[in-house]
N, C-alpha and C positions, 0 to 999 in steps of 0.2 A: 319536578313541578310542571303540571301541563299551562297550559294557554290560559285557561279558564280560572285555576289556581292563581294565575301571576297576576294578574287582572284584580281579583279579588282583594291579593296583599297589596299589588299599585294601589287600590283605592283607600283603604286603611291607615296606606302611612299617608297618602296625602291628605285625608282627613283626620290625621294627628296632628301632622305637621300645622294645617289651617284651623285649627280649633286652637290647637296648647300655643304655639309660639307669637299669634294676635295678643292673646292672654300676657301669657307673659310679660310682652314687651310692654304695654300699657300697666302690669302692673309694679313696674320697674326692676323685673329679675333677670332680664336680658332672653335675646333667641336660645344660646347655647343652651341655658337650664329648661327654655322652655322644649326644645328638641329632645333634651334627657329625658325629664316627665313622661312626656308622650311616647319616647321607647319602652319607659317603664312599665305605663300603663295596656299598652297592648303587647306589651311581651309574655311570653310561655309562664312567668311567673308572675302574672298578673289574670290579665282579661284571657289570655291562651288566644288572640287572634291571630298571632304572627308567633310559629315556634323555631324555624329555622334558624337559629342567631346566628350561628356559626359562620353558615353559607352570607348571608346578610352581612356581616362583621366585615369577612373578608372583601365580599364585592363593593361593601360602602369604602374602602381603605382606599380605593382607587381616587377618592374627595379628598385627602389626602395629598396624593399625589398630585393631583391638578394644580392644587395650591402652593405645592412646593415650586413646581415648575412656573406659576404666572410670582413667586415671590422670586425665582432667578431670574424673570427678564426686568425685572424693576433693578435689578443690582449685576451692574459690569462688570469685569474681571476686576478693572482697578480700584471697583470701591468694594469689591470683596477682598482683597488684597489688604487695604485698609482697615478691614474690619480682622485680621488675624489676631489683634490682641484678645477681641471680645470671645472671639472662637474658641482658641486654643488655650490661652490664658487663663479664662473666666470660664469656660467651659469645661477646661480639666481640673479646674479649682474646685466649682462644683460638682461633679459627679466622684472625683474622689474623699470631697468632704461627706457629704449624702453616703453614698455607698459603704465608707468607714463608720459613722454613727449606725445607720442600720443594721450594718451588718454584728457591732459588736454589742447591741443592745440584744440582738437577735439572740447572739452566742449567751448572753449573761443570763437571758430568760430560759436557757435548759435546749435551742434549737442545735440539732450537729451541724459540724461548720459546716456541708456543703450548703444545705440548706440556709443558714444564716449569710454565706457569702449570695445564692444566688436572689436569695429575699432583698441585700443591701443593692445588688446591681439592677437588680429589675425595678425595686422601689425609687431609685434615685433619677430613672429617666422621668422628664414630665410630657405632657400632652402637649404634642404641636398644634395639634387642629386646637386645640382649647384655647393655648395661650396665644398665638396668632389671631385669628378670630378677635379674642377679648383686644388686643393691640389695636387692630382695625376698626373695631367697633369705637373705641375707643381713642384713638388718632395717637396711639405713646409713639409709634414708630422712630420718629423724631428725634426723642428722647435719651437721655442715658439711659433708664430703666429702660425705654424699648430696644435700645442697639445690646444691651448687655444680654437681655431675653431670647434676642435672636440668636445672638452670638450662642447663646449655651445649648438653646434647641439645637441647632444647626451643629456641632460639637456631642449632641445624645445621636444622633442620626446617624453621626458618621461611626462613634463608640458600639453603637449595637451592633455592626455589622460583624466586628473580629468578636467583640461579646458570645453574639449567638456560635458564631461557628467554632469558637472555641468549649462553651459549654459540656460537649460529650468528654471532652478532652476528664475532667473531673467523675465524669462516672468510670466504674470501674472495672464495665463489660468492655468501655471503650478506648480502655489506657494504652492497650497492647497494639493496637494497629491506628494509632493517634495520630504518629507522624509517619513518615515515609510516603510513598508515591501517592498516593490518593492525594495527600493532604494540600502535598505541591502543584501534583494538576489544579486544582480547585483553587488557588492561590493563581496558577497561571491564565486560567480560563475570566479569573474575578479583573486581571490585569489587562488581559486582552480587550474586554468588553470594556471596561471606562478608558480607555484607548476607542477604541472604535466609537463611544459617546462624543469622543471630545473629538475627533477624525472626522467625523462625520456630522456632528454639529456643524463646523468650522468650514468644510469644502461640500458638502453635500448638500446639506439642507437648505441654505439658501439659497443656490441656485434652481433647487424643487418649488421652494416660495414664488421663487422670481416668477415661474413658468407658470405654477396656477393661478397667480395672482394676474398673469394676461388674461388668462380664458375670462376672467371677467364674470365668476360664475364662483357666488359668495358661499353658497353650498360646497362646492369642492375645496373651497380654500379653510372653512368648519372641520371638512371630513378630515382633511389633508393633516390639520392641528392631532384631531383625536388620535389618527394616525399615528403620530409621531411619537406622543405621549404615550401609547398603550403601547408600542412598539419597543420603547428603551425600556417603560417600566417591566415587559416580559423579558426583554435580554437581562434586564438588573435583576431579578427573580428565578430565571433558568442556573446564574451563578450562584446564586445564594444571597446577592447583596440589596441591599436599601432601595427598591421603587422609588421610592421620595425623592433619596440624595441623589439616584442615575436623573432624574427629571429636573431637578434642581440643577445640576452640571452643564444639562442642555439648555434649561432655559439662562442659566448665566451668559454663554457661548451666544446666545443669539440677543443679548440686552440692548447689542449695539445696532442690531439689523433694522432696519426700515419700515419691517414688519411686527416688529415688536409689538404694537400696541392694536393692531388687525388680531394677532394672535392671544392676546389679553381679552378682548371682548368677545371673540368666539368663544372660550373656552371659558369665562366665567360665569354663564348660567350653569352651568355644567357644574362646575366646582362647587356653586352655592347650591345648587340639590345635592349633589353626592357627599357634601361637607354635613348636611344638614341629616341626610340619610345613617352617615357614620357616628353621629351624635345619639340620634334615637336607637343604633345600635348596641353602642354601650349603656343605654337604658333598659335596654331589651335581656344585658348580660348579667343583670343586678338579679343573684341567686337569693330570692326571697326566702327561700327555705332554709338556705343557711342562716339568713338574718333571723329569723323568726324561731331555730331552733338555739342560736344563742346571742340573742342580740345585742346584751350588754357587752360582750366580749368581742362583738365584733364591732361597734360604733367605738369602743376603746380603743379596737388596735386602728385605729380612722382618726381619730382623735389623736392620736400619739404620734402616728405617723405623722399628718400633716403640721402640728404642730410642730416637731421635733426639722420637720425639713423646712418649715418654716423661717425656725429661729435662727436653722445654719444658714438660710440663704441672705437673712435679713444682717447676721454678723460679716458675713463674704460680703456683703454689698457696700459697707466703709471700704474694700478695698478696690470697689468694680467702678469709682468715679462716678458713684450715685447719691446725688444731694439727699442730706437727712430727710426730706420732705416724702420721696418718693423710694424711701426703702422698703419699707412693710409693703407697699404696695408691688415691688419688685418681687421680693419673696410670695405673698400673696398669689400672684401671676403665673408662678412655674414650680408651685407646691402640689401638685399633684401628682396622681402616678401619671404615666404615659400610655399608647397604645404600643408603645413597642416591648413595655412590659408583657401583654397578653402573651406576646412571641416569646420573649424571654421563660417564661414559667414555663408554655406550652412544651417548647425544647428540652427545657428542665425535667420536665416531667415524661416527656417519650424517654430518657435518658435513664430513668430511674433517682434522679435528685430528691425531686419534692414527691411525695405521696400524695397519692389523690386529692383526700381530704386537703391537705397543706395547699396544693395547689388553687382549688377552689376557693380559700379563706382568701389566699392575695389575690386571685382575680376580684372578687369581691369588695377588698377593700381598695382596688386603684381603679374600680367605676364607681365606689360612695365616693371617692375623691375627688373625681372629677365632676359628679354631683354637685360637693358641694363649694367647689370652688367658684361658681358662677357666686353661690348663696353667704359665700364669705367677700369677697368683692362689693356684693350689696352691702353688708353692716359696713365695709371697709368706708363708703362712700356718703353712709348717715350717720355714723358715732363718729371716724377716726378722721375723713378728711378735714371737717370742718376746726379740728381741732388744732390739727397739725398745719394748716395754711394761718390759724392765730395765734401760733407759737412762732411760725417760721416769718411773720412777719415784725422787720426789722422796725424802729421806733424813729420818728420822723427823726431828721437833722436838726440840729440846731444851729438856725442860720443867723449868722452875721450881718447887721442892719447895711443892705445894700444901694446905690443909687443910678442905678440904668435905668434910662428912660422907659425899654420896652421888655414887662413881665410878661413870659410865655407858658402858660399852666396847659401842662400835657405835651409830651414832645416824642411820641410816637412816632410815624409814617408824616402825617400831617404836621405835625411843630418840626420837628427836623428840616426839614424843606426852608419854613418861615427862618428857621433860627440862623442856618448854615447861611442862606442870604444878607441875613441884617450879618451877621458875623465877618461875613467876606467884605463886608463896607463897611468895617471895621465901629460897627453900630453896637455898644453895649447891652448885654439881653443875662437877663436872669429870669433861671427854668427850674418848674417845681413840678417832679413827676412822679410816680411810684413804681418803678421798675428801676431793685436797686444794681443790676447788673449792668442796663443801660447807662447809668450813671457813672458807674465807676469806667469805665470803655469812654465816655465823653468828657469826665472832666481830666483826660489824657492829651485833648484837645483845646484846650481854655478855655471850654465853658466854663460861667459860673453857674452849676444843675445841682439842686440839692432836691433827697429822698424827702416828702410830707403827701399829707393830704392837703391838696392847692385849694380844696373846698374851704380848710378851716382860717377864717377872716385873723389869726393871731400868727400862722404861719407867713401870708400874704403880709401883713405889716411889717414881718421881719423881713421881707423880701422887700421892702423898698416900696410897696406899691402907693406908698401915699406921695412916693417924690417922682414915681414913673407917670410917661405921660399917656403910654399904651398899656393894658392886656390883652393879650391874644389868648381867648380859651381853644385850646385845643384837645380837649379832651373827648376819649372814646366813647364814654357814655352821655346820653342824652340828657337823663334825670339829673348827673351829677355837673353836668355844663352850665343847667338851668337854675339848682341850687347856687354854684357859686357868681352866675350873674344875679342872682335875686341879692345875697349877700354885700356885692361888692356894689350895687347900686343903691343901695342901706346906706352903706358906710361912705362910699366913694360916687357921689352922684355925676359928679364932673368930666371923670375919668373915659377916655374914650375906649371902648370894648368893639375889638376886630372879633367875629366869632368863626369856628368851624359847626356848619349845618351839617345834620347829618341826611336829613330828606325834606319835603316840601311841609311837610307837620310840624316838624323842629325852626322852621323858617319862619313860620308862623307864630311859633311860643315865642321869638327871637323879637318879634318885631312888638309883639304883644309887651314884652320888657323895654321896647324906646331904642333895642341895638338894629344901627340898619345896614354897621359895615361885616357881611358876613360874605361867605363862599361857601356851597356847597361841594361837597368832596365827589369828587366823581364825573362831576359833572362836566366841565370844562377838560377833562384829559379824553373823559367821551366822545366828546364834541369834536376833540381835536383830531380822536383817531376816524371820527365818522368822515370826516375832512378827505384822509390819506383814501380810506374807501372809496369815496367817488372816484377823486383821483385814480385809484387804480383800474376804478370803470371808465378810465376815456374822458372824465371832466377835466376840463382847464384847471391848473389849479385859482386861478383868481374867480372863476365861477364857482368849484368848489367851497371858496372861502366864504362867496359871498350869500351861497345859500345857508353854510352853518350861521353865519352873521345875521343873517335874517330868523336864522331859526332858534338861535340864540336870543335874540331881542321878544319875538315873538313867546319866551317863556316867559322872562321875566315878567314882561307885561302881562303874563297870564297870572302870575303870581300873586302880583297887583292890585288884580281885579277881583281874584277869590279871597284875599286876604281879609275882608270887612265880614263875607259870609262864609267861613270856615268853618263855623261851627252848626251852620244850617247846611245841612245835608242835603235836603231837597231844592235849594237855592245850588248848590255847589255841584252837584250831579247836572245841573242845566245850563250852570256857566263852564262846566268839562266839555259837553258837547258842542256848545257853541266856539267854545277857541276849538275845537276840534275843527269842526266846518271852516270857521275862518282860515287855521294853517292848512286845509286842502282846498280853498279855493285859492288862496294866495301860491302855493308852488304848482295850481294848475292855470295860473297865470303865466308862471315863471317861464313852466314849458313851451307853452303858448307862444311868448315872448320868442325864446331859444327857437322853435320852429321855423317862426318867421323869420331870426335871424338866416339861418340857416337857407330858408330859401333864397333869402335875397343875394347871398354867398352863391349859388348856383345859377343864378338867373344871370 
């Protein structure tokens, strides 16, 4: 491909990329499917703008690899250590569940076992970049479903490596000289380099870090990263082994260095075009020709497939410590084929296993998979979630007529704080909140915290509130803080309501209903850290205190002042400006002030 050539396809995919994945994402199918489309549409069996797939496929794998290695430095040796259950456990559990279905449905549909064996291994790996990504996008990480997901990715990654290089071993050209000295070179050579990863991660590199990072020249410390990464991934590839997992190894090795997150933000534009590149590659790989010449039989074996790895993943996951809630979505997540498949078949098939044709039909069906795994995730999210978060939620308590003075409704971040205080002063508090995990973890501690909706005025009765002398609403949401003050001032007009604000608009609904004991969140631990700040520039700290104390007084009374015309926009845009002016001529008073001290100190 000349200069002129490459230019042409740079501009292609990046006007794929900026046309399909805006698309997309607005129209709620996510980046990933919209990066597919867009491969599919300028790919050789499409529009015929971009035909190279091959060459593309491999050089986009390298988005891949970027990814695995900023996912090692997010994770240190010791919490990869921790995670060997999900690995090795959950990971060998699935690929040998997967791979056994596959492959004996294979054998029962008339395929000869090698073929139905290398159909079950190659089908049973799923997409890292896919399911990754979709985690991120997503925030599961967290998660059971997300540690069990990693865990089994990270468990296919390391599987493929003996996988492929045992593969020849089953053909029949290659039985005779299978093992003996080659075999063990290449065993010693694969030994030697993740030795030299781990060697050299640990004493080399970071004193490289150390040294670019003085030059003080952000560009070399960019190059330095790319470096490094195209460096192991070529030594993990000259052996035969995992690119991904040799970069993954090295970014565990350096989780703990100083530089870790220097080398995170160089290296993830990077990862997010080449991830993005590798996507629209496997869109580019969708053989329209085979679909088009039998396409019933091939969205069948797509349908069967995903389905069937589906159901094993969704039954493994009763035993992967993944709540009923977030199973199907787990199987969902890592039902697809993989990109290590391609390699799998491809090896297959140099070897003489799979026949051409056979070859082409499973390439085929683990890039519709990975299609339409973005497009099953959607329905997952408008028919099944909403269903399954109103199944999986548990039926208020039924509470026991209580009589502490102070009912606290919501006890999150913000009630916890309140409650733990009245509690240590040995102050009776009864708490109604809907997170039934947090409950059962608190009433271990004496609270009295029962699971309801603290909105509904027949819950709140049983909870004592006609004999309490306080509620504290503490709850997260705005809308629903406002209903049960509108409610409890129906019912309970007397009753004094402490409130948690959540910004200057809620302060104002707040006051609008007659409540005037509230606090806004945030604000005051602000203030407090704005404090430490000066402080650490040089302020006194009683100077310090005294400017937030002013600057503190000076909201509220701003607060004050807007509160009558809040809902006059054009009144309220001109009393902003004005406290505006006010609080800078007041702290250029202040300095004023401080100057003069200050000389008179030297005179």
């Amino acid at each position: 491909m000349n200069q002129h050539d490459f230019l042409i396809a740079l501009v292609v995919f990046l006007i794929a990329a900026v046309v399909a994945v805006p698309l997309a994402r607005r129209s709620g199918l996510g980046a990933v499917l919209g990066y597919l489309l867009a491969g599919a549409a300028i790919g050789p069996f499409a529009l015929r703008l971009v035909t190279n797939v091959e060459s593309i496929l491999h050089f986009s794998e390298f988005g891949v690899v970027l990814m695995m290695f900023v996912i090692g430095l997010e994770l240190e040796p010791r919490k990869l250590w921790a995670l060997r259950r999900s690995i090795f456990g959950y990971g060998g559990a699935q690929l040998a569940a997967c791979a056994l279905l596959i492959g004996v449905v294979a054998a029962l549909a008339g395929a000869p076992w090698p073929v139905a064996l290398v159909a079950g291994l190659g089908l049973a790996l799923s997409s890292t970049a896919i399911a990754l990504a979709t985690l991120t996008e997503r925030n599961l990480f967290g998660t059971p479903a997300g540690t069990a997901s990693f865990g089994i990715l990270l468990f296919q990654d390391i599987a493929a490596i003996p996988m492929i290089a045992l593969l020849p071993l089953l053909a029949a050209e290659s039985a005779a000289d299978a093992g003996g000295t080659a075999g063990w070179l290449a065993a010693g050579k694969a030994v030697a380099v993740i030795g030299a990863v781990v060697a050299g991660g640990r004493y080399l590199v970071r004193p490289a870090l150390r040294f670019i990072a003085r030059t003080d020249m952000r560009e070399m410390f960019t190059a330095f990263a790319l470096l490094l990464v195209v460096g192991i991934a070529l030594m993990m590839d000259a052996v035969g082994l995992s690119m991904a997992l040799g970069t993954f190894v090295a970014g565990v090795l350096l989780a703990d260095s100083e530089y870790r997150h220097a080398l995170e933000a160089d290296l993830e534009p990077f990862k997010g075009l080449l991830l993005g590149l590798f996507f629209m590659a496997v869109g580019m790989s969708i053989d329209f020709a085979v679909l088009a010449s039998s396409p019933w039989r091939v969205l069948g074996l797509v349908a069967a497939f995903v389905v069937g790895k589906t159901a094993v993943l969704a039954l493994l996951a009763r035993y992967f410590s993944i709540a009923r809630g977030q199973r199907l979505l787990f199987a969902l997540l890592i039902s697809q084929g993989g990109e290590f498949a391609f390699v799998v078949f491809g090896v297959a098939g140099t070897a003489g296993l799979l026949p051409r044709g056979t070859e082409a039909l499973l390439v085929l069906v683990v890039a519709l998979s990975m299609v339409a795994t973005p497009l099953l995730l959607l329905a997952y999210d408008r028919l099944v979630a909403p269903h399954v978060g109103a199944l999986s939620k548990r039926p208020d308590d039924k509470i026991t007529p209580q009589d502490n003075p102070v009912l606290i409704a919501g006890f999150g971040r913000f009630g916890q704080i309140i409650g733990r205080l009245l509690y240590a002063q040995g102050i009776g508090v009864t708490v109604l909140d809907h997170d039934p995990d947090q409950i059962e973890f608190l009433r271990q501690y004496g609270f009295k915290i029962f699971y309801g909706d603290a909105t509904r005025i027949d819950l709140l009765e049983a909870a004592g509130i006609a004999k309490a002398r306080i509620l504290v609403v503490a709850i997260d949401g705005m809308d629903d803080s406002l209903q049960l003050i509108d409610r409890v001032r129906e019912r309970f007009p007397q009753l004094q309501i402490y409130a948690r604000a959540r910004h200057v608009s809620h302060i104002y609904q707040l006051k609008d209903r007659g409540v005037q004991l509230f606090e806004r969140e945030m604000f005051e631990g602000s203030l407090m850290l704005g404090r430490r700040v000066l402080e650490g520039l040089g302020f006194d700290p009683a100077e310090a205190r005294n400017v937030a104390l002013r600057f503190r007084r000076h909201n509220i009374q701003a607060i004050d002042r807007f509160y009558p015309h809040y809902t006059d926009q054009k009144k309220l845009v001109s009393l902003a400006r004005q406290a505006r002016d006010e609080l800078q001529e007041m702290f250029r008073q202040d300095r004023e002030q401080r100057r003069q001290r200050e000389e008179a100190d030297w005179s």
